[in-house]
N, C-alpha and C positions, 0 to 999 in steps of 0.2 A: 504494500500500500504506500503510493506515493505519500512527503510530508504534504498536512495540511499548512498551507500558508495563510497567514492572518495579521488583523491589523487593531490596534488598542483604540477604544471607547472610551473616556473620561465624562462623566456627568455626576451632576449633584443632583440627591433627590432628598426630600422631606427622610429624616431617620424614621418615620413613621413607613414609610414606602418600602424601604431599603431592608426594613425585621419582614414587612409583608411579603416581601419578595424573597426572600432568605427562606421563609416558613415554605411559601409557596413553591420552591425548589425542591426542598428538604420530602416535604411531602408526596412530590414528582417523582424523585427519587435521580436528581437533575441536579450540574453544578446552577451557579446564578446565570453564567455567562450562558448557558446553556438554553433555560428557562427564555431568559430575556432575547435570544436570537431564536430563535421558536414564536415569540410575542410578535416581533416585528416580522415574521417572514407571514407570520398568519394574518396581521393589521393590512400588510402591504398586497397580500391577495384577496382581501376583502373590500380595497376601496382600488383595485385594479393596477397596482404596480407591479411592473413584473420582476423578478429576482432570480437571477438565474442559478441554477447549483453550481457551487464554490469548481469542481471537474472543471465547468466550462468556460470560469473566470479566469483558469492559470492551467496555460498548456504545458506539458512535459517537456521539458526540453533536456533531456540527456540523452538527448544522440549526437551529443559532443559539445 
């Protein structure tokens, strides 16, 4: 399995948010990062944005 390539999100949310979301993981059985990129993939196909899977974002290039 190729590496997955990724890039950091920095935000500030209400600490009230931040336990909700933490709980909300916990119980998922999900990191946070995990949870919260699952949120937006599912918000972004609800109101018609498309996202394409991460494969088709970063081609393999080790053929030299």
């Amino acid at each position: 399995m190729p590496a997955r390539k990724t890039c950091t999100l920095n935000l500030r949310v209400d600490p009230i948010i931040k336990e909700a979301v933490r709980e909300a993981a916990l119980r998922d059985n999900r990191s946070i990062a995990n949870l919260i990129e699952i949120l937006i993939r599912r918000h972004c196909q609800e109101v018609g944005i498309p996202v394409p899977e991460q494969q088709t974002l970063f081609k393999d290039n080790s053929n030299g």
